[in-house]
OpenMM code with the backbone's topology and positions (N, CA, C; nanometers):
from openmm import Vec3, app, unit

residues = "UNK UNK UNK UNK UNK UNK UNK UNK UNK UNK UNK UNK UNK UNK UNK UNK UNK UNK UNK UNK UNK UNK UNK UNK UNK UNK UNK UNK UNK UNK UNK UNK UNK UNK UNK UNK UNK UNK UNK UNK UNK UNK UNK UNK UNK UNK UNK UNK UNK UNK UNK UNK UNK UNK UNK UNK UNK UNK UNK UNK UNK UNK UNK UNK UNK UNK UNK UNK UNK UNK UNK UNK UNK UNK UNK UNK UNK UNK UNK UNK UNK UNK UNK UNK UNK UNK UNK UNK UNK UNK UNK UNK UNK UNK UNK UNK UNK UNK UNK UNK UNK UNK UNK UNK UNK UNK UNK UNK UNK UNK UNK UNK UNK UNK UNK UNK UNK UNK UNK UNK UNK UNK UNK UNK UNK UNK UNK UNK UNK UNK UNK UNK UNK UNK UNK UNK UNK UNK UNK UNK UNK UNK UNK UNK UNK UNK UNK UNK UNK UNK UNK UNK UNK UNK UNK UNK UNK UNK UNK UNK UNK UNK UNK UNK UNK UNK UNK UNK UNK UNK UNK UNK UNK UNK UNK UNK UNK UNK UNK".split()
positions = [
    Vec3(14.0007, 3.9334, 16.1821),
    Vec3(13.8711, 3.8993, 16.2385),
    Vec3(13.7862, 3.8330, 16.1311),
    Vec3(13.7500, 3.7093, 16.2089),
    Vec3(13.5844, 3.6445, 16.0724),
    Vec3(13.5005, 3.7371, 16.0497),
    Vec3(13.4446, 3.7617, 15.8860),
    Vec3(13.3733, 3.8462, 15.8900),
    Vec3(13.2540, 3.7435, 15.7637),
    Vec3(13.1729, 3.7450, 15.7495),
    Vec3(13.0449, 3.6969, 15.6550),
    Vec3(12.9606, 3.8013, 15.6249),
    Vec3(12.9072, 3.8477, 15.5173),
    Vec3(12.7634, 3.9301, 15.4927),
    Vec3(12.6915, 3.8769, 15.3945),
    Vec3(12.5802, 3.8778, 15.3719),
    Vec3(12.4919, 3.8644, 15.2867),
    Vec3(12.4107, 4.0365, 15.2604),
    Vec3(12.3475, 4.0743, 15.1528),
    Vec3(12.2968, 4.2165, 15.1317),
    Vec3(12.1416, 4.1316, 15.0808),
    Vec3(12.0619, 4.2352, 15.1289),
    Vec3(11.9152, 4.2046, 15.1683),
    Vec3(11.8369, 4.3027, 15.1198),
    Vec3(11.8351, 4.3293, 14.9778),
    Vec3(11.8170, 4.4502, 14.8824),
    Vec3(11.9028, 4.5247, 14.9203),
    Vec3(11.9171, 4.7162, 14.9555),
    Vec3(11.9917, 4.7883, 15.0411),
    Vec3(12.0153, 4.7689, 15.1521),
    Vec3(12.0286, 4.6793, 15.2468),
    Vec3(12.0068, 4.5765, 15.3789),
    Vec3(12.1611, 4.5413, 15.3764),
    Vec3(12.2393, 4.5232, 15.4915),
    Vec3(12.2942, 4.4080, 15.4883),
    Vec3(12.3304, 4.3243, 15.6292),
    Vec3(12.3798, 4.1637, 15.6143),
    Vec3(12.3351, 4.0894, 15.7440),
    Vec3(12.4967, 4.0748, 15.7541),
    Vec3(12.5522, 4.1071, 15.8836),
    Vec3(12.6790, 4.0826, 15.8795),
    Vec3(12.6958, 4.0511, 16.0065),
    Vec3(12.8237, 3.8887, 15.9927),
    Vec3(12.8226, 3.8076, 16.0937),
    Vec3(12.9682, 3.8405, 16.1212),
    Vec3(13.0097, 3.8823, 16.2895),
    Vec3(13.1717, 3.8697, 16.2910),
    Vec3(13.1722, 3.8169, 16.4400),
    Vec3(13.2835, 3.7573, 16.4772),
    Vec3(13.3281, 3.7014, 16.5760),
    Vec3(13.4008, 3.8135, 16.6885),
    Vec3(13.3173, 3.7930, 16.7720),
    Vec3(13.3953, 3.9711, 16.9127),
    Vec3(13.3134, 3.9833, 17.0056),
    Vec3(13.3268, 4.1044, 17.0427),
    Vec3(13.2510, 4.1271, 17.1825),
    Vec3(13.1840, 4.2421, 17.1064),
    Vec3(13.0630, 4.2414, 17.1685),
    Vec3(12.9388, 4.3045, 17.1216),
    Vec3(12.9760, 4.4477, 17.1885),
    Vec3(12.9930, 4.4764, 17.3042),
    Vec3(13.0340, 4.6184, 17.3993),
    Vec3(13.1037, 4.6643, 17.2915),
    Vec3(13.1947, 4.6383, 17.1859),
    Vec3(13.2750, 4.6868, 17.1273),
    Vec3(13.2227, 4.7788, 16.9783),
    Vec3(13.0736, 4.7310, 16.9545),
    Vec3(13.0409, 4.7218, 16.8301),
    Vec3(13.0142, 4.9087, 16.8027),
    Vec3(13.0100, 4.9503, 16.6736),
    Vec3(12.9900, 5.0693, 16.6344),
    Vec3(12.8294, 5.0897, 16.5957),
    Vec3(12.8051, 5.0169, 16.6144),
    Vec3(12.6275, 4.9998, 16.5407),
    Vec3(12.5778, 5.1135, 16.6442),
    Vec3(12.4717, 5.1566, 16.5956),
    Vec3(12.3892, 5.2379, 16.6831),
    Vec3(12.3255, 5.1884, 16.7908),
    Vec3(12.2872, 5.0970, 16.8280),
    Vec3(12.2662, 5.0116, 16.9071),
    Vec3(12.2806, 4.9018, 16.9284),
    Vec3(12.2862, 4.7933, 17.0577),
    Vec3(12.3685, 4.7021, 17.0744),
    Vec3(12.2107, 4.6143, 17.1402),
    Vec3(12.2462, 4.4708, 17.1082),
    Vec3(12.1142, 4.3952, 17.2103),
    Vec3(12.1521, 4.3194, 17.3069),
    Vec3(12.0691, 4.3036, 17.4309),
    Vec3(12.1041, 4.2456, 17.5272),
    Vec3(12.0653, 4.1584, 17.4994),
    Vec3(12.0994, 4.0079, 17.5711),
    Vec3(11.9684, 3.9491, 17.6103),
    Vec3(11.9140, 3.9109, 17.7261),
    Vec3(11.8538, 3.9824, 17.7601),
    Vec3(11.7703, 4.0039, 17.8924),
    Vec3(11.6644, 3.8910, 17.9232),
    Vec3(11.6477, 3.9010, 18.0965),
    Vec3(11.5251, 3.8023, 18.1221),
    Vec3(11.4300, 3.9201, 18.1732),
    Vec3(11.3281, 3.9216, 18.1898),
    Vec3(11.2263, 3.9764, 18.1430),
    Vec3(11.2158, 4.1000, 18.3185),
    Vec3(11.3084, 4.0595, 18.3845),
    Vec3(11.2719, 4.1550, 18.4786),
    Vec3(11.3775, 4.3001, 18.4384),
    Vec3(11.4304, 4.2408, 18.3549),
    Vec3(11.5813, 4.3379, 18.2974),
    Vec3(11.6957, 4.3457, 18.3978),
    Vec3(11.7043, 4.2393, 18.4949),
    Vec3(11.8379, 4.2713, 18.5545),
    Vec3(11.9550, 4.1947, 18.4722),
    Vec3(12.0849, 4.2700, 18.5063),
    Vec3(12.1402, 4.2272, 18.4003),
    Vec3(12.3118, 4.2185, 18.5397),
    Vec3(12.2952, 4.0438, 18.4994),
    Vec3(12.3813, 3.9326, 18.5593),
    Vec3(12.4878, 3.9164, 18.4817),
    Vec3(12.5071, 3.7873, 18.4216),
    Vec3(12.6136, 3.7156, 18.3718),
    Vec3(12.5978, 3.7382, 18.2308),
    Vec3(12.6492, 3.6803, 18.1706),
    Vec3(12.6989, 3.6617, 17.9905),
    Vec3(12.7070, 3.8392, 17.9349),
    Vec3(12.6046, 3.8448, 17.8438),
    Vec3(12.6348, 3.9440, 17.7436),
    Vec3(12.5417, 4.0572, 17.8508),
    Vec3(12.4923, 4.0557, 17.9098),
    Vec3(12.4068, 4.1072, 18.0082),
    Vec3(12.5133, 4.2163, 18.0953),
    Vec3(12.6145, 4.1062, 18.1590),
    Vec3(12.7008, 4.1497, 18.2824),
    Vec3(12.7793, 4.2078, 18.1977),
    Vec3(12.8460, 4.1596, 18.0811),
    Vec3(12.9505, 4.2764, 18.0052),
    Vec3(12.8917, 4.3490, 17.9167),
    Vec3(12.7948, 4.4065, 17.8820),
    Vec3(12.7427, 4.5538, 17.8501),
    Vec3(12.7286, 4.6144, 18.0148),
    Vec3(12.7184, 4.5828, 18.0832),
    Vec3(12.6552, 4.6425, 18.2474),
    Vec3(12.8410, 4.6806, 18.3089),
    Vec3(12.9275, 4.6068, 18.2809),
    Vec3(13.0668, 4.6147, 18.3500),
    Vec3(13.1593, 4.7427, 18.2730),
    Vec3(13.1263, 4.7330, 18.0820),
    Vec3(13.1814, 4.8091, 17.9886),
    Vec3(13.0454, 4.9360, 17.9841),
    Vec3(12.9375, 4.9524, 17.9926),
    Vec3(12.8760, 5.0680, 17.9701),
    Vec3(12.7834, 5.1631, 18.0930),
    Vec3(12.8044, 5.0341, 18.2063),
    Vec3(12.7860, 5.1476, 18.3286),
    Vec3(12.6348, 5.0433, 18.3990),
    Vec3(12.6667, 5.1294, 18.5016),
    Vec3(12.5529, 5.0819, 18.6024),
    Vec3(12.3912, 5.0977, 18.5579),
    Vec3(12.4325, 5.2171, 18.5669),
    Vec3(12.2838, 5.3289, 18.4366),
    Vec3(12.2589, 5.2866, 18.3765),
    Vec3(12.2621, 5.1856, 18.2750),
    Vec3(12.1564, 5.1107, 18.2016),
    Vec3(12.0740, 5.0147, 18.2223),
    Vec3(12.1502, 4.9427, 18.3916),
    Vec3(12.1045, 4.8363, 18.4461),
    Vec3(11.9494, 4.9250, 18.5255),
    Vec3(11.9942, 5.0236, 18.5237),
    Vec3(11.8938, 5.1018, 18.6540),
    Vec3(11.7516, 5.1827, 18.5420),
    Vec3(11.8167, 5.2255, 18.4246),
    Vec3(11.7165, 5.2847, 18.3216),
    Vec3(11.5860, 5.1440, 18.2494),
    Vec3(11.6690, 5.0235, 18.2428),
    Vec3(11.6199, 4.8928, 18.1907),
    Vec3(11.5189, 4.8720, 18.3530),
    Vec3(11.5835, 4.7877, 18.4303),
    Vec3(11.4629, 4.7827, 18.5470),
    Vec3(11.3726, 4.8710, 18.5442),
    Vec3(11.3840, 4.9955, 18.5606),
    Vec3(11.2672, 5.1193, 18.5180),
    Vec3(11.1196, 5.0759, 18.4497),
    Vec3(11.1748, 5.0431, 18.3738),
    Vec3(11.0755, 4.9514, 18.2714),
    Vec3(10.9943, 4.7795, 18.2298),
    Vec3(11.0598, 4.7361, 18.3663),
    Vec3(11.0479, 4.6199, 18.3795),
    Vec3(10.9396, 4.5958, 18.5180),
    Vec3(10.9168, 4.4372, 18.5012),
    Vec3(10.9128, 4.3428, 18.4140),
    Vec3(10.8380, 4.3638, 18.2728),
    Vec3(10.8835, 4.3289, 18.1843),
    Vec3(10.8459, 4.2711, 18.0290),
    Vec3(10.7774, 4.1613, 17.9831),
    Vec3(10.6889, 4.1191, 17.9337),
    Vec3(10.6965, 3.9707, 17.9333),
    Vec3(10.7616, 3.9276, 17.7968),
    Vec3(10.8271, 3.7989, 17.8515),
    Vec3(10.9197, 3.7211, 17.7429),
    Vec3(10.8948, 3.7659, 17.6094),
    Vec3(11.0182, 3.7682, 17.5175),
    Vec3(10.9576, 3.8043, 17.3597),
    Vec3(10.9706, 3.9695, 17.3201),
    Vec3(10.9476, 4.0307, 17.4490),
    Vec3(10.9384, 4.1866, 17.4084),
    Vec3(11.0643, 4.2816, 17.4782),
    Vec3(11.1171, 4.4046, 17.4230),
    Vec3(11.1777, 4.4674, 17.4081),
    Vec3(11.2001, 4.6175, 17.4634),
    Vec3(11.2885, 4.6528, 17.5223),
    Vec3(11.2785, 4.8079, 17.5795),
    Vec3(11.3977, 4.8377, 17.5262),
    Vec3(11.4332, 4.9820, 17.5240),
    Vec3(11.5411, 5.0683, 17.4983),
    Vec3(11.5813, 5.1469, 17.5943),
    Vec3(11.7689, 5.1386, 17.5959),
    Vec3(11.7786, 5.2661, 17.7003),
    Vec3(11.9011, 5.3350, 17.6180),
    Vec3(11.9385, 5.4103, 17.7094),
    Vec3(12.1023, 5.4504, 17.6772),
    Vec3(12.1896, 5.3613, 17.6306),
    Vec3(12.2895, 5.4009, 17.6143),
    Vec3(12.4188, 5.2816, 17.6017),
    Vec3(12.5327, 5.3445, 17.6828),
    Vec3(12.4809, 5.4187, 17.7723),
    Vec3(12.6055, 5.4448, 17.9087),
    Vec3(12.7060, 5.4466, 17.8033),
    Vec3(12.8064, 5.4195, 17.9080),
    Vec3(12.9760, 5.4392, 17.8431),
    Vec3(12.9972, 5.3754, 17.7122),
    Vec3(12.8985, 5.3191, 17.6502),
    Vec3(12.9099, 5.2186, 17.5343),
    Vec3(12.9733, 5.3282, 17.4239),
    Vec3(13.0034, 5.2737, 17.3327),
    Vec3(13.0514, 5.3508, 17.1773),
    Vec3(12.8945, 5.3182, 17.1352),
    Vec3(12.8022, 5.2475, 17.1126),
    Vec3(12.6333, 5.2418, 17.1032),
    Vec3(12.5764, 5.3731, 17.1607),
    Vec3(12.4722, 5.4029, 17.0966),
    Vec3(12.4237, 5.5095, 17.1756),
    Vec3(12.3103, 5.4794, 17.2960),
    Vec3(12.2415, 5.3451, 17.2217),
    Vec3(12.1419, 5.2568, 17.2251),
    Vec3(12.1363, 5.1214, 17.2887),
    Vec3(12.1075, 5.0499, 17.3833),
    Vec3(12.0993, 4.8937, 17.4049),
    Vec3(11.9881, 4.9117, 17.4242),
    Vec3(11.9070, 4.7899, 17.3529),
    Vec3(11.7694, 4.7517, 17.3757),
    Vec3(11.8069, 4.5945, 17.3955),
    Vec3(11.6942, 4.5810, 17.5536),
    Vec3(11.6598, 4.4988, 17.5737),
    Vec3(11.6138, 4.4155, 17.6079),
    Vec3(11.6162, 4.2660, 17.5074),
    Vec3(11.5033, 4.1664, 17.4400),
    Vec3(11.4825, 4.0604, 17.5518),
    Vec3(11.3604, 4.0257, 17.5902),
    Vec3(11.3504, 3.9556, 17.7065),
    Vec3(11.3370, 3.8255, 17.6447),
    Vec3(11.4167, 3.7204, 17.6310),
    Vec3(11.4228, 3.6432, 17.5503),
    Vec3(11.3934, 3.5217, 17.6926),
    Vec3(11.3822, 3.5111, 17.7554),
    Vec3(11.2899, 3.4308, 17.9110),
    Vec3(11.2981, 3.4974, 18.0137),
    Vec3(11.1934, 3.4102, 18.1199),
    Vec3(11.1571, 3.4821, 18.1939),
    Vec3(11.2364, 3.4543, 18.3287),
    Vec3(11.1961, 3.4314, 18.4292),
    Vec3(11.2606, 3.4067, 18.6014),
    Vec3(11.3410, 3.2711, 18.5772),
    Vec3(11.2359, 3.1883, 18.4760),
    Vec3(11.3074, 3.0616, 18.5097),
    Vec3(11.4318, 3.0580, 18.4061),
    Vec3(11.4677, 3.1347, 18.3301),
    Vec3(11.5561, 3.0825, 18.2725),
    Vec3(11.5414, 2.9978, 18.1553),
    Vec3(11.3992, 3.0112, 18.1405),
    Vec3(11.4043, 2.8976, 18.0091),
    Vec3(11.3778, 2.9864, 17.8548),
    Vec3(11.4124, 2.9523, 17.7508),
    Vec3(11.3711, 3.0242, 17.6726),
    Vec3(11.3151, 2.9044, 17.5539),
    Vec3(11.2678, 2.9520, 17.4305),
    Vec3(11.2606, 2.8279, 17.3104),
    Vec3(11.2688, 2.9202, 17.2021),
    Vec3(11.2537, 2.8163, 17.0422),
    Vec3(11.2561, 2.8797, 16.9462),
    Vec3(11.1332, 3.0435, 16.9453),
    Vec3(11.0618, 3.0162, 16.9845),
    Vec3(10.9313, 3.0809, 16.9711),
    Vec3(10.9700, 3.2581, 17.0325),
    Vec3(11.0304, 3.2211, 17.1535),
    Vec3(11.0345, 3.3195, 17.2399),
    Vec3(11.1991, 3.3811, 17.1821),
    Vec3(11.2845, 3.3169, 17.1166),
    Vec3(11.4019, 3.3807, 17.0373),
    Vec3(11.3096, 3.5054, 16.9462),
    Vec3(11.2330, 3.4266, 16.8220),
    Vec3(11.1857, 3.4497, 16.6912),
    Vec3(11.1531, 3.6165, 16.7597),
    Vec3(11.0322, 3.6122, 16.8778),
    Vec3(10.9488, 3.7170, 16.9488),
    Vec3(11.0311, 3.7970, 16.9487),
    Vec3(11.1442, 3.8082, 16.9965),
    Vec3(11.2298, 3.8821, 17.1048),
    Vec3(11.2962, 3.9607, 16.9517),
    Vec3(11.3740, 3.8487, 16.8466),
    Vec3(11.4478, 3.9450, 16.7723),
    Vec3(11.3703, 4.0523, 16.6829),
    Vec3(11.2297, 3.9792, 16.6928),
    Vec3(11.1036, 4.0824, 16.5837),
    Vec3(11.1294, 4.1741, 16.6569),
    Vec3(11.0694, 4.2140, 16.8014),
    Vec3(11.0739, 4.3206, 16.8701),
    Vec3(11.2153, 4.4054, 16.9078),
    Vec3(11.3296, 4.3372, 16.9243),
    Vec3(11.4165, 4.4446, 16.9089),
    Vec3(11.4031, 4.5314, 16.7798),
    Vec3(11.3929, 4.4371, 16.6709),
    Vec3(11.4047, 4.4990, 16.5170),
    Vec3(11.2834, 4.6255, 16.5386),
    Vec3(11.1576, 4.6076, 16.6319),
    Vec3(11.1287, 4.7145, 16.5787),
    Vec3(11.1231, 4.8563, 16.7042),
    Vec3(11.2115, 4.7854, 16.7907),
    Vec3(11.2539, 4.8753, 16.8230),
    Vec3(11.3680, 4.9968, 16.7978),
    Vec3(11.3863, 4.9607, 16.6481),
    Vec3(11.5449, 5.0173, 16.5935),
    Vec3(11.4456, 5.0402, 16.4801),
    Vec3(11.3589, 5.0380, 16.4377),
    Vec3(11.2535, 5.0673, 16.3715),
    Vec3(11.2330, 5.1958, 16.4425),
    Vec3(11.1703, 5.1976, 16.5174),
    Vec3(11.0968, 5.3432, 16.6067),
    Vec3(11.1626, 5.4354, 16.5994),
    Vec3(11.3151, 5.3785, 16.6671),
    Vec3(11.3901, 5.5021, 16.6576),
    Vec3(11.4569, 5.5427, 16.5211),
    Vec3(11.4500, 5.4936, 16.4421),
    Vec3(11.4885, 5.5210, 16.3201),
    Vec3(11.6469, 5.5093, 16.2772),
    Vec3(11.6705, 5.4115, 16.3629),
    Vec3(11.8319, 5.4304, 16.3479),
    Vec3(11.8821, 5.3250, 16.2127),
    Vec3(12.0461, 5.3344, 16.1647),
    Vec3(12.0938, 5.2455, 16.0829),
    Vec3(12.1389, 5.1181, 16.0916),
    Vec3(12.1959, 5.0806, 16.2422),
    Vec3(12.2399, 5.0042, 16.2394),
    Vec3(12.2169, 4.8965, 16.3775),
    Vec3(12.1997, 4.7691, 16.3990),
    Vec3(12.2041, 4.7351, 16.5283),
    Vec3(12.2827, 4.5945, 16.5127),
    Vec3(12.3472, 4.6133, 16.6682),
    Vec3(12.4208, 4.4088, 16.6819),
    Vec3(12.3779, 4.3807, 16.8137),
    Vec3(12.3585, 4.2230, 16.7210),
    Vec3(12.2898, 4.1473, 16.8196),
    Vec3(12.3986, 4.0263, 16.8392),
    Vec3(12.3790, 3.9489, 16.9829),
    Vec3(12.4247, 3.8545, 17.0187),
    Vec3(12.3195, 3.7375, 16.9654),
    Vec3(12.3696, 3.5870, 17.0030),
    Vec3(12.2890, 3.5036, 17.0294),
    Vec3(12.2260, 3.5066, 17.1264),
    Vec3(12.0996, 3.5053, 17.0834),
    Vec3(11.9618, 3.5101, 17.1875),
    Vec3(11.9323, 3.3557, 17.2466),
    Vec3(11.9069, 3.3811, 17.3967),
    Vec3(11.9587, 3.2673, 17.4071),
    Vec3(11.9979, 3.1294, 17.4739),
    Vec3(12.1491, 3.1386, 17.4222),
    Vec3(12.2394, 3.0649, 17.3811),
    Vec3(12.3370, 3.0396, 17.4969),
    Vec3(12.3176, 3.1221, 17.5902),
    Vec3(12.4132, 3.1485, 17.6995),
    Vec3(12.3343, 3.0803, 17.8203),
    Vec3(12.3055, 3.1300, 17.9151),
    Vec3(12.2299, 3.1004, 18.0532),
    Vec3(12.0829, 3.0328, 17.9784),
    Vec3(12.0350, 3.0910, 17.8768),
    Vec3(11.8342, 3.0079, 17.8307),
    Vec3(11.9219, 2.8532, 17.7803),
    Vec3(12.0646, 2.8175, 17.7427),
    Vec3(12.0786, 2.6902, 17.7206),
    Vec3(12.0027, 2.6558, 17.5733),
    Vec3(11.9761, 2.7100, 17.4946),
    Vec3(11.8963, 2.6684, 17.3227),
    Vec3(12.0219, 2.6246, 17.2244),
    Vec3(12.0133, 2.5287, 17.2071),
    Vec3(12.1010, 2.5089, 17.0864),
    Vec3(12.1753, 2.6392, 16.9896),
    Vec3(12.3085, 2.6591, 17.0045),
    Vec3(12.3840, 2.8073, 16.8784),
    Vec3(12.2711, 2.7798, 16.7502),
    Vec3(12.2840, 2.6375, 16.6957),
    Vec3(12.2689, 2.6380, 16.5077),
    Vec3(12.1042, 2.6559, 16.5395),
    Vec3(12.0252, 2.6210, 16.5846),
    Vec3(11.8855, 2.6549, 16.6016),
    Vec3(11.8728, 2.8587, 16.6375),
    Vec3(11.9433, 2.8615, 16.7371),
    Vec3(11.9394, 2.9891, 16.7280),
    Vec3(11.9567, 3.0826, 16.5800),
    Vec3(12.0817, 3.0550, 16.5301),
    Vec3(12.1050, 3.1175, 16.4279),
    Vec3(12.0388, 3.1207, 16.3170),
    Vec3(11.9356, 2.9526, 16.2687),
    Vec3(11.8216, 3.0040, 16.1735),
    Vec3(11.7270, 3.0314, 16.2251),
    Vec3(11.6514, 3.0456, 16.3463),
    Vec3(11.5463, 3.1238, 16.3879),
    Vec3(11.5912, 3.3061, 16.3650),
    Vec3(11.7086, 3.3403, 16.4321),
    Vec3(11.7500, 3.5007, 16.4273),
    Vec3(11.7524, 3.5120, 16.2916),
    Vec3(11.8193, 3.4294, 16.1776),
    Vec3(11.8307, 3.5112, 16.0841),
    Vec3(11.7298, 3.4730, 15.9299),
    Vec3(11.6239, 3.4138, 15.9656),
    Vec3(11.4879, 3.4078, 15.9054),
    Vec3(11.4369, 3.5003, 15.9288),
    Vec3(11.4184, 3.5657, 16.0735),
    Vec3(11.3464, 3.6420, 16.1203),
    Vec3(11.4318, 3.7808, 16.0807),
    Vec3(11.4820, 3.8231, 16.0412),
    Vec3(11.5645, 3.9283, 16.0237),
    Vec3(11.5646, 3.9420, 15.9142),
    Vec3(11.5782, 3.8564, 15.8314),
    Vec3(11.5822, 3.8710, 15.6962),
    Vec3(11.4390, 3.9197, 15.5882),
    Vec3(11.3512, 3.8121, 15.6627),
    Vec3(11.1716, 3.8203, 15.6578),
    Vec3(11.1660, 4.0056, 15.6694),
    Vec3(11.2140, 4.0028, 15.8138),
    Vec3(11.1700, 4.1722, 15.8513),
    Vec3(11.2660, 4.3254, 15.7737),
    Vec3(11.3640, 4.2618, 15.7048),
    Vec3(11.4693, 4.3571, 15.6502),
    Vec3(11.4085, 4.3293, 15.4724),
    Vec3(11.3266, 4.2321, 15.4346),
    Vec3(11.2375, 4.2491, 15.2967),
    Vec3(11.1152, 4.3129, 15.2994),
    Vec3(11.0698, 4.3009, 15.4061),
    Vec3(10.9597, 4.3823, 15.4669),
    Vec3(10.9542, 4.5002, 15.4996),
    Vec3(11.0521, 4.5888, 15.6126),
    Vec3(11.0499, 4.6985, 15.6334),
    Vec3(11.1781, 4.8169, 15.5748),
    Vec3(11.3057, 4.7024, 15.4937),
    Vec3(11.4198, 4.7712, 15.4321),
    Vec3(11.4923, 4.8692, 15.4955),
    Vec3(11.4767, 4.8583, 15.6404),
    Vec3(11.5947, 4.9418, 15.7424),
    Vec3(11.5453, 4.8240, 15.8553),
    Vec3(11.6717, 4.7936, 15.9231),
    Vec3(11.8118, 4.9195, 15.9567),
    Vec3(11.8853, 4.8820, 15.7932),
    Vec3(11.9918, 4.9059, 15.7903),
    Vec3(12.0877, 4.9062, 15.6737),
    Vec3(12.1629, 4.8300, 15.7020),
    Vec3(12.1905, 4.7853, 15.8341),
    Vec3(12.3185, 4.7073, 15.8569),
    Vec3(12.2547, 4.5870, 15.9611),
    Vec3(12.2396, 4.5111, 15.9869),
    Vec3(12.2299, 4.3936, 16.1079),
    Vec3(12.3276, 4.3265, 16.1403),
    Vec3(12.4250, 4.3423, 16.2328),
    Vec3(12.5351, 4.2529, 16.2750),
    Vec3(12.5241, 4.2102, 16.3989),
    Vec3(12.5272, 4.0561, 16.3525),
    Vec3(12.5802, 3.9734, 16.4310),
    Vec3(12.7265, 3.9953, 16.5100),
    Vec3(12.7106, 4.0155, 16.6553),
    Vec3(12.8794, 4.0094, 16.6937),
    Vec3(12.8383, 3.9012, 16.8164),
    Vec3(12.9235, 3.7820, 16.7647),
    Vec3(12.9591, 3.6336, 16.7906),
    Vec3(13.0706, 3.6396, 16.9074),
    Vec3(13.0219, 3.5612, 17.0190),
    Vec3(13.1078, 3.5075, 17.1202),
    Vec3(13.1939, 3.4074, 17.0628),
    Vec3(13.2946, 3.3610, 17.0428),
    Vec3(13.3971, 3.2419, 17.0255),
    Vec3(13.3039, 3.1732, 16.8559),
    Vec3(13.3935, 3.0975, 16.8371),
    Vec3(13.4158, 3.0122, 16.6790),
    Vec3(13.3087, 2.9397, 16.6665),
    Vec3(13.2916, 2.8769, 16.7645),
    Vec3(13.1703, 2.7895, 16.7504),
    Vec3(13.0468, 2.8455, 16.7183),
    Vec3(12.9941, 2.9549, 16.7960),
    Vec3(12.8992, 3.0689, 16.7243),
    Vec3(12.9027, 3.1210, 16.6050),
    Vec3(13.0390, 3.1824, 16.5668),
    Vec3(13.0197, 3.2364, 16.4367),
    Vec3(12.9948, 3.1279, 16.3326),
    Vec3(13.0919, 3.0281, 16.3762),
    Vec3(13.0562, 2.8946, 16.2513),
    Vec3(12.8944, 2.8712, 16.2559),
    Vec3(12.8351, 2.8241, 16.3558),
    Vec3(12.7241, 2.7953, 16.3029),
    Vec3(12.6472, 2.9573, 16.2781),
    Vec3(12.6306, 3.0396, 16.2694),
    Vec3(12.5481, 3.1810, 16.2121),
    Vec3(12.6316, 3.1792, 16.0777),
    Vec3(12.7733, 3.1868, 16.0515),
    Vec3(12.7833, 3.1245, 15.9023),
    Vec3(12.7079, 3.0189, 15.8136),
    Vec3(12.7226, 2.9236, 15.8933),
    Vec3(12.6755, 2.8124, 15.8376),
    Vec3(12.5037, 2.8425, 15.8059),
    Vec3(12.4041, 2.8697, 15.8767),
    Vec3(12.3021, 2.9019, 15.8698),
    Vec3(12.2478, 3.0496, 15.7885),
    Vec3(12.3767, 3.1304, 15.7434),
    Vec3(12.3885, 3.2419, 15.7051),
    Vec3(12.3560, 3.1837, 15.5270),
    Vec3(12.4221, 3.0819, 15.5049),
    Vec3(12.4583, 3.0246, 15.3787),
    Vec3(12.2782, 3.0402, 15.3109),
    Vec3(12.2088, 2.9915, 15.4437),
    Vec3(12.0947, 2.9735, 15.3716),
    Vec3(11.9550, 3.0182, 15.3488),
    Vec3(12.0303, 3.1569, 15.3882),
    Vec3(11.9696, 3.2165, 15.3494),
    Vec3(11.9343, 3.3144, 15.2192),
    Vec3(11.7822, 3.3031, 15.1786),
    Vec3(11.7981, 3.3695, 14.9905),
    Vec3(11.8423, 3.5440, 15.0420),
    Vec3(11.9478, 3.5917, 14.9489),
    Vec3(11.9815, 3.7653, 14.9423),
    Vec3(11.8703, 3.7983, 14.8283),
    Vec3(11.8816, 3.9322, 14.8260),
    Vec3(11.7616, 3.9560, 14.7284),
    Vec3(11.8714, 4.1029, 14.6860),
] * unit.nanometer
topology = app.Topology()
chain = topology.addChain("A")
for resn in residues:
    res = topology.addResidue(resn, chain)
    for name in ("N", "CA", "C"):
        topology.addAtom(name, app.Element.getBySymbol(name[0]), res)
């Protein structure tokens, strides 16, 4: 498996290529549209691999507006945790702005709970249609900014749909300063 990290004082940003349902992190991110139903892409396979119940605990709490973040269970997941980031709204559209929003607020939603570790998909990148390599330096400016700033979680991983994703979050990984 591709694997990349960079370390971010005691921090570290780690990029691998897989399916996110799979990940060990304490929590896993969706990316949700803001009413929290959860359809197609990374949405429909956390909902197919971790159960109905998260689709039903997330609506609970919805609508969101774009940018912001809820937490539930992680059903059948190996996660204990999915939070999730309403990265657009009905229409489907998303932009840089509303990525940047969305990954601050998951982060501090893994903040609250105090956990070590979380993976995120491309926010997005799927059904919002935003460019992968734009995605990947908006997520990981913003992650990096907030992991010099608040120095947990300990771990941030990226888990990448297909090559083309991980290459560009590599590629954009490069340029970012470690400390």
């Amino acid at each position: 498996m591709n694997k990349e990290s960079i370390k971010i004082g005691d921090c570290e940003i780690v990029i691998t290529e897989g399916d996110i349902t799979e990940s060990d992190c304490d929590a896993i991110v969706n990316a949700a549209n803001n009413h929290l139903w959860m359809g197609s892409g990374v949405a429909g396979a956390i909902k197919r691999k971790g159960g109905t119940e998260i689709e039903t605990e997330a609506v609970k709490q919805g609508p969101i507006p774009p940018g912001r973040a809820v937490v539930t269970s992680g059903g059948n997941l190996k996660s204990k945790y999915v939070i999730h980031g309403a990265v657009m709204g009905q229409d489907l559209q998303t932009d840089g702005e509303k990525i940047a929003d969305t990954t601050i607020s998951c982060l501090m939603r893994v903040f609250e709970l105090g956990i070590d570790s979380v993976a995120f998909p491309a926010l997005g990148t799927g059904v919002g249609g935003f460019p992968i390599d734009k995605c990947a330096e908006v997520m990981l400016s913003e992650i990096a900014d907030f992991l010099r700033e608040n120095k947990t979680p300990r771990r941030v991983e990226f888990v990448l749909y297909g090559e083309q994703a991980y290459n560009a979050f590599g590629k954009a990984l490069k340029n970012i300063n470690s400390d």
